[in-house]
N, C-alpha and C positions, 0 to 999 in steps of 0.2 A: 649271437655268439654266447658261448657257455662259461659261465662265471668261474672264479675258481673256487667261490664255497660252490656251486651246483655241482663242480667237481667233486670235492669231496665228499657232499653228500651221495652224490653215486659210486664213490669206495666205500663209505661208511654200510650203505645198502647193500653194496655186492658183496661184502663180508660178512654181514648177517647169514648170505646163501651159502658161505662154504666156496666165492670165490675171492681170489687174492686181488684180483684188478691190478695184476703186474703194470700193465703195458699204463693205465691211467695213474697208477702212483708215480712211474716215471716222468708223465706229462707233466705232472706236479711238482713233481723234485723240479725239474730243470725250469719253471715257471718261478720258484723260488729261490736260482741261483744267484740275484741281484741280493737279494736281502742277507742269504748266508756269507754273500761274499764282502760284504760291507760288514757286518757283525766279524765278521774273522779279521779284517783287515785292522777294525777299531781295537780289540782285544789284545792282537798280537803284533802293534807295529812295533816295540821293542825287543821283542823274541816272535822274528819271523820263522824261525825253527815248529812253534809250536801250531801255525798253519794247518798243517794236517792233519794231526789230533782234535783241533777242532771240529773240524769238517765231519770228522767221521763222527765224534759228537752231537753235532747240528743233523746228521743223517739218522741216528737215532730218536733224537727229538723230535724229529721230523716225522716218524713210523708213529710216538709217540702222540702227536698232535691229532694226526687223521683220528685216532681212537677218542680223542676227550673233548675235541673243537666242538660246540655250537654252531652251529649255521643262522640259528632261530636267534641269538644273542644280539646278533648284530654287528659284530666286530669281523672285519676283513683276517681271514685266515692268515695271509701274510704279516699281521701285527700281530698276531696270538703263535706264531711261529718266531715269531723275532722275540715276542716275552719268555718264551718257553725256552729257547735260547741261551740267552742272555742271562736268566735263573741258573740255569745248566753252569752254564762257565763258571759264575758266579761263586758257585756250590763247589765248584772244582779248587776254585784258588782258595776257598776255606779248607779244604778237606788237605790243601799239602803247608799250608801255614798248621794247623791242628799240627800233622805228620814231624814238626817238626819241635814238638814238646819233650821229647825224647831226648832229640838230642841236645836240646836247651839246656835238660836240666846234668846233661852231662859235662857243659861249658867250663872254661877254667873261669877261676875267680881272678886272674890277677891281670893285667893290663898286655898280656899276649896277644899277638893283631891276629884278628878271623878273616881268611879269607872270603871262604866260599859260603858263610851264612852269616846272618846275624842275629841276634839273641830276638829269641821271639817276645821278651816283653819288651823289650825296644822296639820292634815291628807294631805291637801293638799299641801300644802310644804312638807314636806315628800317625799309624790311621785314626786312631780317635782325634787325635790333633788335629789332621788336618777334615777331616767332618766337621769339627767343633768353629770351623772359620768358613766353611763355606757359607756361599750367597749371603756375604757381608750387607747388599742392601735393596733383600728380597725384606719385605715387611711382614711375611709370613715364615721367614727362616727357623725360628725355633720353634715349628709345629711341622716344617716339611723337614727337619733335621731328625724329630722326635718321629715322627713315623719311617724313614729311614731305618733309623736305630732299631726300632720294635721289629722292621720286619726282615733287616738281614744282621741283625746280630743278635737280636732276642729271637727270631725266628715263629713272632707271630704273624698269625693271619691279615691280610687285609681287612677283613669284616671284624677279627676282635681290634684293631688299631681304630678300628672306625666309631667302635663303640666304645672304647677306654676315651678317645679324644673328644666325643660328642659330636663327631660331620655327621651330614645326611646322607651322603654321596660316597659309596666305594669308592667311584672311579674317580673321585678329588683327593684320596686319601693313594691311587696309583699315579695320579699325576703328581701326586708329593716326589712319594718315593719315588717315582725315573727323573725327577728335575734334582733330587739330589744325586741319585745315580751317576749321570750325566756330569753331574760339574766335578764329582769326587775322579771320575775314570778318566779326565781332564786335570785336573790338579795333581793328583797323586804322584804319577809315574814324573811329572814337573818337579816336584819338591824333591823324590828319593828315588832318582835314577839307578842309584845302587844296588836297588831291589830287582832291575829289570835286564842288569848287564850282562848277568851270567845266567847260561842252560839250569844250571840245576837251585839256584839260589829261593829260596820261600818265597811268595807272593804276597801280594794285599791280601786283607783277608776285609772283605764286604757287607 
């Protein structure tokens, strides 16, 4: 039976030729609707509305993947499709926490109740707050919290976090960051439900 990287590597190949490999990219799609559909469900079980934006999201990522995946790496295509993912989103709920600096700084000053947002420096003490308590009793918490930090709010590299912190190991410097990942997209929406009640309200930002 044919793998699903053998798959891809025979879209990677038929696209070198100038063909699309329609009919095999679909095989593919639908070979990875377990993992899309479990990443969508974890994202948005407080705004089931946004469902479908994901998807078509993850359907982009996914055209995306076929072009950059290694085969020869070693990593099963369906774990570098759920990373590739999962970054995606990630990148999205920054981008409408940012979007909402605008109107932050338009906010009134005096103790007028806000419905429909809330002051983005409050949003972000928030989130740093509650990063700053995760895995109260991981032994290695404040070096999987610091790599975290560097790579979805400073926005470095894997490889320069690896080399600021001194590991040997990339991939212990990505098991960092998903094991904080993981408990923060677990906690968060727990602590400040507020953020997740309403259609249009800012997000975490990660």
């Amino acid at each position: 039976m044919v793998s699903i990287e053998q798959m891809v590597r025979q879209v990677q190949q038929a696209r070198t030729q100038g063909d699309s490999a329609r009919a095999l990219r679909e095989e593919l799609w639908g070979s990875c609707q377990e993992v899309v559909g479990s990443l969508a469900t974890r994202f948005t079980r407080h705004n089931p509305q946004w469902r479908d934006d994901l998807a078509s999201e993850a359907y982009l990522k996914f055209e995306q993947a076929l072009n950059s995946y290694d085969p020869d790496r070693g990593v099963p295509f369906r774990g570098f499709l759920s990373g590739c993912i999962q970054r995606a989103f990630i990148d999205r709920l920054r981008r409408r926490v940012e979007s909402c600096v605008e109107y932050a700084d338009d906010l009134p000053c005096d103790d007028s109740p806000i419905d429909s947002h809330l002051c983005l420096a409050e949003l972000t003490s928030h989130v740093n707050e509650t990063i700053d308590e995760l895995l109260p009793r991981d032994r290695h918490r404040e070096q999987k919290i610091l790599a975290f930090k560097l790579r979805h709010i400073e926005g470095w590299s894997v490889e320069d976090i690896r080399c600021r912190m001194g590991v040997d190991c990339p991939n212990t410097v990505s098991q960092w960051i998903h094991r904080v990942r993981k408990a923060f997209e677990a906690e968060f929406p727990r602590r400040y439900p507020e953020y997740f009640d309403g259609e249009e309200g800012p997000e975490l930002q990660a």
